[in-house]
N, C-alpha and C positions, 0 to 999 in steps of 0.2 A: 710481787714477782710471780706468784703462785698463778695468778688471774693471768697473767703476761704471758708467762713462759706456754700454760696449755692453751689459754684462747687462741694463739698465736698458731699452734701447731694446729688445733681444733678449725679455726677459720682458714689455715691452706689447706689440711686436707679435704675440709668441703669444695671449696673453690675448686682443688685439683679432682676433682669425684675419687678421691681415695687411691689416683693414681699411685704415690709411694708405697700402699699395698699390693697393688693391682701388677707391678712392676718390678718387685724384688727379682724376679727370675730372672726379668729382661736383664736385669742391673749384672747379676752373677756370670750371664755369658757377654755384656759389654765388657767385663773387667779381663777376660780372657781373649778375647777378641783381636787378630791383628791392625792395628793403626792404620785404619783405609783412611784415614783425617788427620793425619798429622798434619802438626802445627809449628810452627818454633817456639820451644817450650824450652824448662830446663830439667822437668824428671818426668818419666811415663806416666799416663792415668796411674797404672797399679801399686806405682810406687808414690803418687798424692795420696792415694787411699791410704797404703802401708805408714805415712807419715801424719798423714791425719790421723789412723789407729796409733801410732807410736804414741801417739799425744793423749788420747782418750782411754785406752787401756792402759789402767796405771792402780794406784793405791786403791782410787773408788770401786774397782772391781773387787777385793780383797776384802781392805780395811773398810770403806765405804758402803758397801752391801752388808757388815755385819754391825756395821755403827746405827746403820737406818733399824735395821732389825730390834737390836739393843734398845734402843729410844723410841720407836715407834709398833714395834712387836712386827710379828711375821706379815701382817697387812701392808708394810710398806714395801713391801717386795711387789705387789699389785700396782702400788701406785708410782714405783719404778716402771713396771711394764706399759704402764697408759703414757708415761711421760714419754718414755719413748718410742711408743707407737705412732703418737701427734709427733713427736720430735724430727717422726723421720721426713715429713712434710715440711718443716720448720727446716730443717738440712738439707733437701733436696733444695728448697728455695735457695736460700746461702750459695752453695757452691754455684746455682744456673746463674744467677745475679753476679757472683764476683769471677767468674770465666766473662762474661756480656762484656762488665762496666772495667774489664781489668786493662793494665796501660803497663807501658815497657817504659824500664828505668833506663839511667845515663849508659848503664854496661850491658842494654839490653839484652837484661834480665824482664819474665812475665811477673809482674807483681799486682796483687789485687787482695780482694777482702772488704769488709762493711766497708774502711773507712776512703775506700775508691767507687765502690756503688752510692753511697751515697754523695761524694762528690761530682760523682758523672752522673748518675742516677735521679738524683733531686736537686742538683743544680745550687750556684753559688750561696745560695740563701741557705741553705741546709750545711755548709760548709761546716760552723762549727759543732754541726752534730757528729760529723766526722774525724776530725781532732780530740773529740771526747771520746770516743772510743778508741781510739789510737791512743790516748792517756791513759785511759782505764784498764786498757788490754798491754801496754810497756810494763805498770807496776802489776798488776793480774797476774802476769807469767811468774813474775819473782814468788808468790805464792801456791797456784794452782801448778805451777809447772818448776817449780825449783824445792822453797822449804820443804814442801807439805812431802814433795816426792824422797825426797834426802833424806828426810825425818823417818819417813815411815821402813826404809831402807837401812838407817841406821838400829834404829830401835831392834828392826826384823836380826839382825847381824847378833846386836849385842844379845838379846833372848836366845840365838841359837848356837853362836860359840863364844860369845862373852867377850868379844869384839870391841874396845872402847869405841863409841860413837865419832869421836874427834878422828881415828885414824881409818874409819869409814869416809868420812868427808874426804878427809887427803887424798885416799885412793880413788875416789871418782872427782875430785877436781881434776887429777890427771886423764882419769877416761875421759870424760866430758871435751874437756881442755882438748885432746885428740882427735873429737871426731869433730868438734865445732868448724875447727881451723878450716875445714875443709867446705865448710859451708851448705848448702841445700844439697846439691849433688850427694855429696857423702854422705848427709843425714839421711837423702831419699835411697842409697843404695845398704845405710847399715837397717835402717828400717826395711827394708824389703826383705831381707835374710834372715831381720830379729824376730822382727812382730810374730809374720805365718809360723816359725818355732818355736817362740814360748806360746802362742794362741793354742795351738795345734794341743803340744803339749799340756798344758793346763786342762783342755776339755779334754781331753782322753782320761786325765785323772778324776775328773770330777767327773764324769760319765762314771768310770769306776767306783767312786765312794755313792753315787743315785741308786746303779744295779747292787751294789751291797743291801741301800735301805731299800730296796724294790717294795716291800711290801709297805710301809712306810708311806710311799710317794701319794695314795690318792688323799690320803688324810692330811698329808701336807700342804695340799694344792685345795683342799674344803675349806682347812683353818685362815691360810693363807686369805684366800676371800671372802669368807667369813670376817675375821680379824681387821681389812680393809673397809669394811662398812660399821662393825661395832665390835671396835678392840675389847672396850669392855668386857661383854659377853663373851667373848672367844677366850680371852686368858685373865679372867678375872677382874673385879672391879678393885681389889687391893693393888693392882699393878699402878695402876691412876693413867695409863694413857690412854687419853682424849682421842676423837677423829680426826680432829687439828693436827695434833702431835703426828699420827700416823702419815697425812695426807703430805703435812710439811717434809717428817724425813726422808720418807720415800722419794717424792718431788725432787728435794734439792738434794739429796743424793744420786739421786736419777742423772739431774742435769750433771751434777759434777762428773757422774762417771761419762756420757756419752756429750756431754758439749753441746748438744745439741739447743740452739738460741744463741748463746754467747758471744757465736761471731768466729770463734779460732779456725775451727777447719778450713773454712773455705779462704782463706788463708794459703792454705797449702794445696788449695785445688788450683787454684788461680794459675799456678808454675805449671798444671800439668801440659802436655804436649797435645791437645786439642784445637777442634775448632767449633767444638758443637757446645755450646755450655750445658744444654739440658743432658746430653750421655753423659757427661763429667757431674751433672747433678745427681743422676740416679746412681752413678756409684758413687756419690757422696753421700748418698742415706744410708748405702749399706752399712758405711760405719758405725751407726746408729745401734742398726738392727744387731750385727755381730757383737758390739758391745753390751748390751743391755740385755737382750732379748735370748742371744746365746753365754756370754761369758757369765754376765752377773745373776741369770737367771741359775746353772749352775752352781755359782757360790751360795745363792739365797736358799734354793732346793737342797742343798745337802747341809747346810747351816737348821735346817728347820727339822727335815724330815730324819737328822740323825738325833734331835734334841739338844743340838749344842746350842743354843738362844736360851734354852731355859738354864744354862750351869750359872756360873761367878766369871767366865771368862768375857773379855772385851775386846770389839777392834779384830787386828787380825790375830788375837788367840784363840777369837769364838772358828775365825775360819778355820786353825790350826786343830781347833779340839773335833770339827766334825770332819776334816779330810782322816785323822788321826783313827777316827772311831773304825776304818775298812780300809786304810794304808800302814803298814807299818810303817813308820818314819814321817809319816806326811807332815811333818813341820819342815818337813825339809820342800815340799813339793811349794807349801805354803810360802816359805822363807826364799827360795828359789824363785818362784813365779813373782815373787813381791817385787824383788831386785832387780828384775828383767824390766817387769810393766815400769813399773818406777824409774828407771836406768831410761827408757828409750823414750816416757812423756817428757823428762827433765829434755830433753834431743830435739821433739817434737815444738815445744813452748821454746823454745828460744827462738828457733825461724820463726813463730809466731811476735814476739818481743821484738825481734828485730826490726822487721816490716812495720810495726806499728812506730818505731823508735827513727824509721826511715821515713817514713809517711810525716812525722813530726816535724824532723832536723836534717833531712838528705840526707844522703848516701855515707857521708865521712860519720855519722854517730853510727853507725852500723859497726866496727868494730871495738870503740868504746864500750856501747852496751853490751856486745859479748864479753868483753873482757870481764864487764862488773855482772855481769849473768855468772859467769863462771866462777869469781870469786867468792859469791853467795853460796857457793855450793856447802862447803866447809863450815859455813855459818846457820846453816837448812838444819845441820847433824845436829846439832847441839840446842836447839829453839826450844821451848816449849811448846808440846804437840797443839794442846787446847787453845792457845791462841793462832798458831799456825792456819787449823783450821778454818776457827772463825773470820783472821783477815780472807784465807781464799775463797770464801762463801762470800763475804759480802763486798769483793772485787769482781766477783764475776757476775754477782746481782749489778754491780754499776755500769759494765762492760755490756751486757746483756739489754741492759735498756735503750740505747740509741741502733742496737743493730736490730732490737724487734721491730721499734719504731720504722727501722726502714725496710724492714719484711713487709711489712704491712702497707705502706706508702707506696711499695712499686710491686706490690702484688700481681697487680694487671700485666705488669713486664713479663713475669715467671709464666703467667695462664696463657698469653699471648705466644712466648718459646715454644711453652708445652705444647701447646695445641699446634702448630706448625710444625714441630718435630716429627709428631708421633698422627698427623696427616700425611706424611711423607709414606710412599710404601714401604721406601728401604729401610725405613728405621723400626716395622715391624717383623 
């Protein structure tokens, strides 16, 4: 998965000449941009993006940047940053390919994602590669986007006001339960008003706890890439982790936090109100970028450069004890931010669950699965964490393999867009 997830992003952004770097800016005034191309869509560009963030800023910003740290020392913070630097070429592709190959349901609704680029993209033969990730990505969400998110919400509750877990679940089976009913729309408009305020928020905090360790920060960012090439030597050889260890956490903590390969986002681009796939791709990388590059880069920088990776604390206590070291209260910023990110990917993975659950069984299993989506909630709270986990790691490693597979098969589709796009004047 390791060879997969970077070859993948490695081989489009050579193929794209490093355009998703080259184009961040373009991306940030597309995504402001008045709709001179509107489409019949059913939520704005900026509210796919806001819903594809709802999905990907969530516990792995948090818990997941201090988990990689923990197991693979501060080196895996680098190896987050490379995954998602290839990743945002691996995402740009995603979203350009599921706006192209996407197709309009019975209630003409836009519905797209892997498992329609590869239907229209690679044609009848390739059919059941596409049902396997519509398999893999229905049970997926129950994991990456339900327990692991509820778990880590609960847990955060009961460590900070002693909050039984079980009556955590209740209370957001009912929030969830509320915004579901209402379907994409609603998800794409409570996302639009959640994401930009806890985002915002959160980095304004953790900007605060960097400028506290100001002095701190260049030894931070030494060890940090040091520690990515030989852990060893950087924090000792009695610690025992390997470059393996290091390159693994980092990696699939990476992915988990920014999605990037998996397939999910472009899911939620698919709906946006476009008609250019490749503008709808370039702010589809941004999400990448904002989550990895800006949020988690934050959590991993004050998690290192305050010394909380070297204490006894884990998970999101290590993040609690370094926001804690230059906020007074910051377990509350901590415990706050957790239940926000957490609260809107549970919102994000459902419209993703569904779509694949619709792609499966049509349009009438679409409220069934939310129904038994929702009911999981309450059952999330109470799981044990460690396997929680491990099923959503190795459900998104199964998800992930037929959507790379077809990154890569229609590659020449995405270079072909690209290049016609961005030949056009207007679109410079």
């Amino acid at each position: 998965m390791l060879a997969l997830l970077l070859g993948t992003g490695l081989y489009m952004m050579t193929r794209l000449k490093a355009l998703p770097l080259r184009k961040v800016g373009y991306g940030f005034s597309q995504l402001f941009k008045p709709k001179a191309d509107s489409q019949e869509g059913d939520i704005t560009p900026f509210n796919a993006l806001m819903t594809a963030l709802a999905a990907t800023i969530g516990t792995g910003n948090i818990v997941g940047v201090a988990t990689a740290i923990g197991l693979g020392g501060p080196g895996a913070l680098f190896w987050m940053w490379c995954s998602a630097l290839l990743g945002m070429a691996t995402k740009f592709s995603e979203a350009t390919l599921a706006v192209h190959f996407r197709e309009v349901d019975a209630e003409g609704k836009r519905v797209g994602g892997p498992m329609y680029y590869i239907k229209n993209g690679l044609g009848k033969r390739w059919a059941w590669l596409g049902v396997l990730f519509a398999f893999f990505g229905s049970l997926a969400a129950f994991g990456i986007g339900n327990t692991v998110q509820v778990n880590s919400i609960a847990s955060a509750v009961q460590e900070s006001t002693g909050v039984a877990p079980i009556i955590t679940g209740g209370v957001l089976f009912v929030l969830v339960f509320a915004v579901l009913a209402g379907g994409i729309k609603r998800i794409g408009e409570v996302a639009g008003k959640l994401v930009p305020f806890m985002a915002v928020t959160y980095i304004v905090a953790g900007v605060f706890v960097l400028i506290y360790h100001i002095d701190a920060i260049p030894a931070a960012f030494a060890l940090i890439v040091e520690s990515a090439f030989n852990p060893q030597a950087a924090m000792g050889g009695a610690v025992g982790v390997t470059l393996m260890m290091t390159i693994q956490f980092g990696v699939a903590r990476g992915v988990f936090s920014n999605e990037a390969g998996l397939g999910s986002a472009p899911i939620a681009h698919a709906a946006a109100q476009t008609n250019s796939p490749v503008r709808q791709g370039v702010i589809a990388m941004l999400g990448t970028f904002i989550d990895t590059i800006v949020v988690c880069s934050i959590t991993g920088l004050a998690i290192v450069a305050s010394g909380a990776w070297q204490g006894d604390a884990e998970g999101a206590g290590m993040s609690i004890a370094a926001f804690s070291s230059a906020i007074p209260g910051g377990q509350w910023v901590i415990t706050v931010g957790l239940v926000l990110f957490a609260f809107t990917t549970v919102l994000g993975w459902s419209y993703y669950g569904e779509r694949c659950a619709q792609f499966l069984f049509g349009e009438r299993s679409v409220w069934p699965y939310r129904l038994l989506f929702i009911a999981a909630v309450p059952v999330g709270a109470t799981m044990q964490l460690d396997f929680v986990w491990l099923l959503a790691d190795t459900l998104n490693g199964m998800m992930a393999i037929p959507n790379l597979i077809a990154v890569l098969a229609l590659s020449g589709v995405v270079i072909k867009l690209a290049r016609d796009y961005f030949n056009d004047p207007a679109n410079n």
